[in-house]
N, C-alpha and C positions, 0 to 999 in steps of 0.2 A: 814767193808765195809758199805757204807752207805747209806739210805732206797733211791733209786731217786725217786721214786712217791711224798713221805714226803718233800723231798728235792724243788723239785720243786715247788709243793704246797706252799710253805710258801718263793719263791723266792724273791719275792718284783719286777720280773724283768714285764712287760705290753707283751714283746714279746718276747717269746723263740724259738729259732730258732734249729732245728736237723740235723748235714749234717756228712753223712761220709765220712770219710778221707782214703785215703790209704796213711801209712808209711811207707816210705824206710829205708833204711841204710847210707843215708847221708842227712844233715840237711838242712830243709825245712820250708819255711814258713807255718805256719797251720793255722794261723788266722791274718789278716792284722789290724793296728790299728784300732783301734774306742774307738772314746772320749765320745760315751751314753754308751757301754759296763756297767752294772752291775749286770751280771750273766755268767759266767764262768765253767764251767764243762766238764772234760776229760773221757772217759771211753775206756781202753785195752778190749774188747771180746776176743783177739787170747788166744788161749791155750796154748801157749809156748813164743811169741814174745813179748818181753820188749819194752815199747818206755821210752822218755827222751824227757821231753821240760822245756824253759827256754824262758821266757820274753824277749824280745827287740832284742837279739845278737841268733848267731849258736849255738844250742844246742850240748852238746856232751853225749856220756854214760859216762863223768868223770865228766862234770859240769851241769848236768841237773839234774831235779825231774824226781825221777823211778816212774814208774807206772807198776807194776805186772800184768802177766795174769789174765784179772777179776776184776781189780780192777777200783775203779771209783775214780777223784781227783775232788773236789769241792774247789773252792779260796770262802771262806766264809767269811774273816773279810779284803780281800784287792782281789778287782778285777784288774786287770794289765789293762792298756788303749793303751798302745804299741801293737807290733806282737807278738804273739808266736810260735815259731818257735820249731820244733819236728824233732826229730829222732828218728829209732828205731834199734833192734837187728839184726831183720831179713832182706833179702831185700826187702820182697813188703808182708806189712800188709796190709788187706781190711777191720779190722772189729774194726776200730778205731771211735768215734760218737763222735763228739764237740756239746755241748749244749752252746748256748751264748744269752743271752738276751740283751735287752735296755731298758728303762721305762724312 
C-alpha cells in the first residue's frame, strides 16, 4: 500500500482537493471531467466493501479496477482527464476519499 503523506508530497499537483464519496451498488459518476486534472487518488477505508472504477463509461465489478478494503489506488504515470465513474460491493459506502489535483 502506499505511503499518501510521501505520495502527496512529491505530487507535482499546486491544488489537491479531498472529498468523500459515498459508493453504492450501481455505477456512478465519481469525478466529472477536467482537462487540468494531474493528480488522481482513490482510497477504500470500508472494512469489507469493494469498489470498482473505470474511466469514461459504467463501471462494473467485471470491468473495472478493484480496490480492496484499505487500499489506496494512485494513477502515477497516466492521469485519466475524462469521468470516473465507480461502483461498489456493498449498497451504500461512506468512507470512500477522492484526492485530485490541478497545477
Amino acid at each position: 500500500m502506499a505511503d499518501v503523506p510521501n505520495i502527496l508530497d512529491n505530487a507535482g499537483a499546486s491544488d489537491i482537493a479531498f472529498s468523500a464519496i459515498t459508493v453504492t451498488n450501481a455505477s456512478q459518476s465519481f469525478s466529472a471531467a477536467n482537462s487540468k486534472r494531474n493528480y488522481l487518488g482513490i482510497q477504500n477505508n470500508h472494512v469489507t466493501g469493494i469498489i470498482y472504477f473505470k474511466p469514461v463509461s459504467a463501471a462494473t465489478e467485471t470491468n473495472g479496477v478493484r480496490i480492496r478494503p484499505g487500499e489506496f489506488y494512485l494513477f502515477e504515470t497516466y492521469v485519466p482527464k475524462g469521468s470516473i465513474n465507480i461502483i461498489g460491493s456493498i449498497a451504500s459506502n461512506t468512507l470512500v476519499i477522492l484526492a485530485e489535483g490541478t497545477g
